[in-house]
C-alpha positions in Angstrom: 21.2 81.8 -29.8 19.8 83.0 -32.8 16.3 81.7 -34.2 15.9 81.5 -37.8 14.3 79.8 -40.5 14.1 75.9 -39.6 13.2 77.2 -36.1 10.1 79.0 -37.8 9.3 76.4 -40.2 8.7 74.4 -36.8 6.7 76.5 -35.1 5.0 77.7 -38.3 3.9 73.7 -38.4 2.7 73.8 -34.8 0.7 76.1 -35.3 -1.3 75.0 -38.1 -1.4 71.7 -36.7 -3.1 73.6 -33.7 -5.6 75.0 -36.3 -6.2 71.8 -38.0 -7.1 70.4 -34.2 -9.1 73.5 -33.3 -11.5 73.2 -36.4 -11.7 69.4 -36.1 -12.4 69.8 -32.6 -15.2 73.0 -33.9 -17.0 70.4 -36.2 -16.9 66.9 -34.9 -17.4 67.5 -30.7 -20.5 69.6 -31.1 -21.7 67.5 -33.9 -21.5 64.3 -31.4 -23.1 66.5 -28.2 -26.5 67.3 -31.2 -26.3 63.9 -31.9 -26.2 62.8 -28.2 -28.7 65.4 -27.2 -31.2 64.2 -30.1 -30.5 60.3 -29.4 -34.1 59.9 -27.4 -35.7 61.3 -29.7 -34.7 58.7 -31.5 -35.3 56.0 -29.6 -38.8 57.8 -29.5 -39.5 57.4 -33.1 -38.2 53.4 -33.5 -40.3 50.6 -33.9 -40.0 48.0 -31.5 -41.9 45.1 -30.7 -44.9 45.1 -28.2 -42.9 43.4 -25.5 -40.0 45.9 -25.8 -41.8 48.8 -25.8 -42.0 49.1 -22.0 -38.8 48.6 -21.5 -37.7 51.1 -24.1 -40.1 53.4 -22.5 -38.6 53.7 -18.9 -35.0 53.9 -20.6 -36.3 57.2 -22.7 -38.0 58.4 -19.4 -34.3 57.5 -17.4 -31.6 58.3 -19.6 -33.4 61.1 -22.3 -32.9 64.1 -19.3 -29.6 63.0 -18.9 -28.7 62.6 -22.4 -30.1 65.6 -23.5 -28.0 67.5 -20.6 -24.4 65.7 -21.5 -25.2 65.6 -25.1 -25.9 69.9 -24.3 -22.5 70.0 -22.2 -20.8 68.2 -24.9 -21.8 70.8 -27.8 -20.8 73.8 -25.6 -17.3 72.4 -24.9 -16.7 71.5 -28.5 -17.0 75.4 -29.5 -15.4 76.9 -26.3 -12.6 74.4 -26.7 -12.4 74.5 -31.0 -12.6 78.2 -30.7 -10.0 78.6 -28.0 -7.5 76.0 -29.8 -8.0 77.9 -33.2 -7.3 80.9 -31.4 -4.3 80.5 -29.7 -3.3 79.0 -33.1 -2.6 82.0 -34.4 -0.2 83.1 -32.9 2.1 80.4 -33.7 1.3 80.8 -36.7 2.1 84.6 -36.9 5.5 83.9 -35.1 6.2 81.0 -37.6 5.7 82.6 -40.6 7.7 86.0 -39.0 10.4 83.8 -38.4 10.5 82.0 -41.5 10.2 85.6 -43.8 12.4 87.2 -41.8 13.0 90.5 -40.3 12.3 92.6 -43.5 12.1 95.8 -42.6 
């Protein structure tokens, strides 16, 4: 069977559909694990009401550690995975556009 150009116009588009993926996955997960990870502090700086403020206290105290830790996680999985998607990208990418150019030699 012979692969030619429709065949690499397919791949070509899985590929940068990877990409697309692998930079949204770059900018938006480790965006959300800063924004997790900075969510107590937060809470720290609100205004609540006298009668809340106790309460609001202890669930700083409880869930800010374990915020901070996912919210950490989170950030370092959204540049191992973005960078690893955009990576393996390419080389759909380079077979697409090989196949779609041809063999010019």
């Amino acid at each position: 069977m012979t692969i030619g150009r429709p065949q690499g116009v397919a791949v070509l588009i899985f590929g940068l559909i990877l990409f697309t993926y692998g930079v949204l996955v770059l900018i938006f997960v480790t965006g959300w694990g800063r924004w997790i990870a900075d969510y107590p502090q937060v809470l720290a700086n609100l205004s609540v009401p006298p009668e809340a403020a106790p309460v609001v206290k202890g669930m700083r105290g409880v869930f800010g550690p374990l915020l901070g830790q996912v919210g950490g996680y989170m950030e370092i999985m959204g540049y191992f995975a973005g960078a690893l998607m955009t990576l393996v990208s390419l080389g759909p990418i380079g077979v697409g556009a090989k196949l779609v150019l041809g063999n010019h030699r």
